[in-house]
N, C-alpha and C positions, 0 to 999 in steps of 0.2 A: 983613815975613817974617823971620822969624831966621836968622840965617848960622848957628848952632850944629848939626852937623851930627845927624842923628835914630840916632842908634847909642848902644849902651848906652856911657855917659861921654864920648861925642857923640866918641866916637873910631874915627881913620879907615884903622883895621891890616888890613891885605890879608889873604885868609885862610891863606895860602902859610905866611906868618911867625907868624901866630899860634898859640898854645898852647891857648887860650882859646876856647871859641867859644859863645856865648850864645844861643837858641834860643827864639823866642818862639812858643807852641803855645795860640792861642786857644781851648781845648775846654772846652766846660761844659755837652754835653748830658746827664748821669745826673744835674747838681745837684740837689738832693731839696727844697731852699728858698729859700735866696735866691740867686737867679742872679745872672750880672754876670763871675765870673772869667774872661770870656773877653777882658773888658777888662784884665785887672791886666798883661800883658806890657806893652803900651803905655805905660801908668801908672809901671809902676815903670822902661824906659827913659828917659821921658819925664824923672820924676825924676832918673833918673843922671846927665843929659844937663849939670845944673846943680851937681855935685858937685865941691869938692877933690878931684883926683885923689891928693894929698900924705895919706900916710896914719900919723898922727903916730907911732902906737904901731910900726908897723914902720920908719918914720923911712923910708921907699920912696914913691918917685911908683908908684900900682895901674896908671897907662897905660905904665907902661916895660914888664908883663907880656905884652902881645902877646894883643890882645882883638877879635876880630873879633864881629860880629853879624848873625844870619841871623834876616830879619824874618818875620812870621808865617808860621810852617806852613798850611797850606790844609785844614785842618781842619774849620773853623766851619761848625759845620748836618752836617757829618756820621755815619757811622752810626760805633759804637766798634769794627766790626771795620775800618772802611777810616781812622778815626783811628789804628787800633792801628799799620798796616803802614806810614801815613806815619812816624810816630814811630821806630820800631823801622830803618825803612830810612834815614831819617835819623843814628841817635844811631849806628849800625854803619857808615854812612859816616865820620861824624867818629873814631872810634875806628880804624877801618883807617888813616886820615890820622894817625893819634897826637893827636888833641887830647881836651883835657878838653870834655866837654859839659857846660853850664850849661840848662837848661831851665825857661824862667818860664812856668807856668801863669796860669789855666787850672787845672783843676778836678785831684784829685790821682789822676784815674785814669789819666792822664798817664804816672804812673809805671811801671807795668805793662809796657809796651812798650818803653818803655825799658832797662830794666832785661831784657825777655828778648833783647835785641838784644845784652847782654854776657854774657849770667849766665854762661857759658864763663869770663868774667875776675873773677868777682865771690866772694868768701868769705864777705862777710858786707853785712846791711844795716844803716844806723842810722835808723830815721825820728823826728823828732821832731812832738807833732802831738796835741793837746788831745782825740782818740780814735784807736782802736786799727784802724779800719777792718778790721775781722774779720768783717763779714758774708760766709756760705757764698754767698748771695745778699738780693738787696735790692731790692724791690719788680718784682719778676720777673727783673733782670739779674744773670748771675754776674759780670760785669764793670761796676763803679759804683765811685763814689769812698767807696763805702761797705765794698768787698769789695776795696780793691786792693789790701791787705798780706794779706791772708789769701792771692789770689794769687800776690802777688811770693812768697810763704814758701814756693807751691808749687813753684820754681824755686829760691829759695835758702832753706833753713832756718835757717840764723843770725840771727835778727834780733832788735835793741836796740828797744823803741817807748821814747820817752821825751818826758815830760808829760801823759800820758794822767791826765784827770779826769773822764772821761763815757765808760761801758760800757753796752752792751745785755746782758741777758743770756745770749744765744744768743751774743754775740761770746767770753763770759764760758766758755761750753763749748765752742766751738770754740780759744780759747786753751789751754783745760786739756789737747784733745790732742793737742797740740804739746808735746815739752819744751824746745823750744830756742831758744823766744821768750823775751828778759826785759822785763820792764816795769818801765822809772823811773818813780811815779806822781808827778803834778807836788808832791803834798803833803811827800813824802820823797824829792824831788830831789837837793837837795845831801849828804844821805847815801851815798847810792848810787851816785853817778859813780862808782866804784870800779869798776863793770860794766863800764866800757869797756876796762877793761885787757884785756879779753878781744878788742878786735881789734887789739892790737899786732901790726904787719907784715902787716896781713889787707888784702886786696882788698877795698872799700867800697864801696857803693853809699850814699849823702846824701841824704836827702829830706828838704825841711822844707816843710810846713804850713804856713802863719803862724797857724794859729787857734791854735796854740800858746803863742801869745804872748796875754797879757792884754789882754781885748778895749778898756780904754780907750787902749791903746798902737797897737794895730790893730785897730779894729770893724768895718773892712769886711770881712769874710770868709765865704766859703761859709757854713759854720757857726758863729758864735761863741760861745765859753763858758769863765762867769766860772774867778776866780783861775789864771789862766794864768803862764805866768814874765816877767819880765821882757828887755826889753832886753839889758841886759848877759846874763843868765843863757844864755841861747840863744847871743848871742857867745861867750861862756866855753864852752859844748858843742861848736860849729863847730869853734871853736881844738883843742880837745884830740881832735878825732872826727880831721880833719887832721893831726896832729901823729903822734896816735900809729899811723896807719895810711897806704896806701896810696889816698886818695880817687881812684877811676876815673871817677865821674859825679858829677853834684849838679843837683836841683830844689828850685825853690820856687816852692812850688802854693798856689791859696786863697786869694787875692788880690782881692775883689772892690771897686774902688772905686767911692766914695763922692761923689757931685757936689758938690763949693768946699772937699772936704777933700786937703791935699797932703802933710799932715807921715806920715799913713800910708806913702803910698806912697817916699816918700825915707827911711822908716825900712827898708824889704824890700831897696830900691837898696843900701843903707848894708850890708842883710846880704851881699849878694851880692857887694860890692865888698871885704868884709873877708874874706867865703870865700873869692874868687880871689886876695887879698893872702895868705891866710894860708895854701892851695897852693902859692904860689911861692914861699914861704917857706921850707916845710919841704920841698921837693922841691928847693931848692937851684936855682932857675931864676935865670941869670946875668944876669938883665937888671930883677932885683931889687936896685936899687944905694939908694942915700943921695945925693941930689946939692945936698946941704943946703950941701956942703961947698964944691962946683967954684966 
């Protein structure tokens, strides 16, 4: 049996002291095809668990941030209203406590509840996410991982989608009567970042997809679909969605793995662990050091 302790970066920070708090929320009943995300929290701790915590680019050990983790939510088999109130009672506990929540999906209707557990703190959202999840509803439910930003936008209207390569067209009129949504399409990505200057000093809400990402990089996902962004390209969004605003929450949803494949899920681990490096970064948290040097 392995001594490596089962907590994301198999680390063992009391929740007292931590900033950090990682939230694994098995939920995948709206999945509309291929199921499974209720396994990705697992997966992608599982992964962390074997991680450098030395993070070269910030020249910082990610476990000197003070990272606690709270293992599955009691979600799974549940209905999405008694999912929603777990979540929401959850993410407003950790935020009364002052920590950042992390939340690994699990399907990304996830989001929804979390996100009305702050909207009081929240200006704006970013999601990133290979569609626009804009259905008014979707195969009879107003709440699916199909409708959850059309949702969340009923709560907060600022919202960035960015990599969107696959619309329906009903999502397509339901966007239009919104002004306040913008869309980075994944084809005119790196033009466009310029949008974000638009939540300098803003209260954030983070949501990321992994279907976002090019399905040969991550193919196991609720939905996957081609020319997605790369790797780097998604780290470079995180860094500057962090940098230039005030990030309150962060998920990452749509994870569903894949049996004897591992490099997936230590790429999602790798995002999450550069997210919370790149939070204490720009938030100036003192326990951010270099100890390259001692």
């Amino acid at each position: 049996m392995s001594s490596v302790p089962f907590s994301f970066l198999a680390l063992r920070d009391p929740y007292e002291e931590s900033k950090y708090v990682v939230v694994a929320v098995p939920y995948d009943s709206t999945e509309s095809w291929a199921r499974g995300t209720r396994f990705g929290p697992m997966a992608i701790i599982e992964a962390s668990r074997y991680m450098d915590p030395y993070d070269i680019e910030l020249r910082a050990f990610v476990n000197d941030m003070g990272i606690h983790t709270i293992f599955e939510l009691p979600v799974l088999g549940k209905s999405v209203s008694s999912m929603m109130d777990i979540v929401e009672t959850t993410v407003r506990r950790l935020r009364g406590d002052g920590k950042i929540p992390i939340l690994l999906g699990g399907e990304h209707t996830i989001s929804f509840p979390a996100l009305r557990a702050l909207n009081h703190e929240i200006d704006a959202i970013v999601v990133l996410d290979a569609h626009p999840d804009f259905y008014d509803e979707y195969e009879g439910n107003k709440i699916s991982h199909a409708t959850v930003c059309k949702r969340m936008s009923e709560l907060v209207g600022d919202i960035i989608l960015i990599g969107v390569r696959a619309m329906d067209f009903d999502e397509g009129k339901n966007l239009d009567k919104i002004g306040s949504v913008n869309i980075i399409f994944s084809e005119r990505m790196e033009e466009n970042l310029e949008i974000l200057n638009g939540i300098r000093g803003k209260r954030v809400y983070l949501s990321v997809d992994v279907d976002v990402l090019d399905p040969p990089q991550v193919p196991c996902v609720g939905n996957p679909e081609p020319g997605g962004l790369s790797y780097g390209q998604v780290l470079k969004i995180i860094k500057k969605v962090v940098e230039l605003s005030d990030v309150r929450c962060m998920d990452f949803v749509e994870f569903a793995p894949c049996p004897g494949v591992r490099s997936d899920a230590f790429l999602v681990a790798r995002l999450v662990q550069k997210a919370i490096g790149y939070h204490a970064f720009y938030s100036g948290n003192d326990k951010l050091r270099d100890r390259s040097y001692e």
